[in-house]
LUMDRENZA-107233 format. One record per residue (C-alpha): x, y, z; residue number from 1. Coordinates in steps of 0.05 Angstrom, whole numbers, plus 5000, padded with zeros to 4 digits. Each point is the difference from the previous one (the first is absolute). Layout:
<sites>
     c1     c2     c3   seq
      X      Y      Z   NUM
...
</sites>
This chain:
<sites>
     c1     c2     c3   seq
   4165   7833   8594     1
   4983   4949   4947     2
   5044   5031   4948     3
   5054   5015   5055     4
   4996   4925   5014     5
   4995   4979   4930     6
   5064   5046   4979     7
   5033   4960   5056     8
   4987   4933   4982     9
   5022   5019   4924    10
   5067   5029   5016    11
   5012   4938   5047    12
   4984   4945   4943    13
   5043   5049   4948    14
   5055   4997   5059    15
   4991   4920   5012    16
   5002   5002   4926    17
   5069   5040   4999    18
   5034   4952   5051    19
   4969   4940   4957    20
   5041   5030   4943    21
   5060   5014   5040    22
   4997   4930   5030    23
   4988   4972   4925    24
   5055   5041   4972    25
   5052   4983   5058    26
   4983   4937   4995    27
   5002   4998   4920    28
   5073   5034   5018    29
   5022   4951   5049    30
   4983   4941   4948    31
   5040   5039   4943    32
   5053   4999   5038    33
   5000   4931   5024    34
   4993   4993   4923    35
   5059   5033   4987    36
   5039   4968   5055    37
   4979   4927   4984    38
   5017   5018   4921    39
   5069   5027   5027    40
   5012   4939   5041    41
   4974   4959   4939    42
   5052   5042   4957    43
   5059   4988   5045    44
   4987   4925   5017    45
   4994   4994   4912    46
   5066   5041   5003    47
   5037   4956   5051    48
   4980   4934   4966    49
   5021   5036   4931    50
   5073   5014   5033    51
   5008   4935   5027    52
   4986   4968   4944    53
   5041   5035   4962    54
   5058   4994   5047    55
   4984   4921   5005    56
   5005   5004   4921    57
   5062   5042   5000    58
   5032   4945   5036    59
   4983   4948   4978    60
   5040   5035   4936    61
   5051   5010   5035    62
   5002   4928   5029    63
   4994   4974   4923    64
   5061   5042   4977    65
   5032   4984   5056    66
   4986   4921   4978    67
   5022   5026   4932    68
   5070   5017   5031    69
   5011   4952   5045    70
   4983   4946   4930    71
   5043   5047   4962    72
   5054   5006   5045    73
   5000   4914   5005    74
   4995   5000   4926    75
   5069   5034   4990    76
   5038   4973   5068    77
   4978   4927   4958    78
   5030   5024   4928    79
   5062   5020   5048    80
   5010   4940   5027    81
   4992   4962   4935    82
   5045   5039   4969    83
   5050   5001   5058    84
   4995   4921   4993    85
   5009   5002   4925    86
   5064   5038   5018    87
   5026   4954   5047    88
   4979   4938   4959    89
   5045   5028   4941    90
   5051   5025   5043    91
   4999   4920   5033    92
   4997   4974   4921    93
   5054   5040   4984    94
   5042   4977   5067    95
   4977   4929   4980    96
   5024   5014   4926    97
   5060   5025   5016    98
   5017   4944   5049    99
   4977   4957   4945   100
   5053   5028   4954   101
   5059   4993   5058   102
   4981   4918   5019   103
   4998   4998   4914   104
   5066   5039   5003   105
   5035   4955   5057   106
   4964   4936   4967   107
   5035   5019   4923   108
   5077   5013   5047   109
   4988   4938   5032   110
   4987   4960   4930   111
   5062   5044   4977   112
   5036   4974   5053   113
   4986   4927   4989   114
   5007   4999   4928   115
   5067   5039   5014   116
   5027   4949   5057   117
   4969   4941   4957   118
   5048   5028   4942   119
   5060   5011   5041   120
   4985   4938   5032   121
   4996   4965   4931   122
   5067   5041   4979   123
   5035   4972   5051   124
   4983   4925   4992   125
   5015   5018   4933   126
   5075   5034   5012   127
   5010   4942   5048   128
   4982   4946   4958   129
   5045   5039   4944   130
   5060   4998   5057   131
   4989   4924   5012   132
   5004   4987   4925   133
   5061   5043   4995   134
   5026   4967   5061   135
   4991   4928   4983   136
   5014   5017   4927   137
   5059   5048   5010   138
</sites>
């Protein structure tokens, strides 16, 4: 009865023994995979922050060349208009030039015109001082 006994209280510790194993190993299991879940999470949360910063970066490129346009784009509408004022300025000097070169024009008929009635005028006190002489002399 002993040994019976004895046999019986071996193969119950070597089955306590086998469920302490199973519990350990279940257990060593359920922390692998908790683990590999929390390293997963870990890996995804490293991923998301890698993508947004990356996308944050990727505009704020985009914002710069867009700065770079927008500067570019008021660099040449500036050169336009400075050269569209040049234009007109030259196109007003040569207006002003011309109009210049009329009032010089008009100014040199009307001296013309003077000096032409101041000769007639003078020709004709001249022939009418000639007629008096003739007239008192003749």
């Amino acid at each position: 009865v002993a040994v019976a006994a004895a046999k019986a209280a071996e193969e119950e510790a070597e089955r306590v023994r086998l469920a302490e194993r199973v519990r350990l190993e279940e257990e060593a299991s359920r922390k692998r995979t908790e683990d590999e879940q929390a390293a997963a999470a870990a890996m995804a949360v490293a991923k998301a922050e890698e993508a947004r910063k990356a996308t944050e970066e990727e505009e704020k490129a985009a914002t710069a060349h867009a700065e770079r346009r927008q500067e570019e784009a008021r660099r040449v509408k500036r050169e336009q208009d400075e050269a569209e004022r040049m234009k007109l300025e030259q196109e007003e000097g040569k207006r002003l030039k011309g109009e210049q070169g009329e009032a010089e024009g008009e100014a040199e008929r009307v001296r013309k015109e003077k000096v032409q009635a101041q000769r007639q005028h003078f020709q004709d006190a001249h022939t009418a001082a000639a007629e008096e002489e003739r007239g008192a002399g003749g």
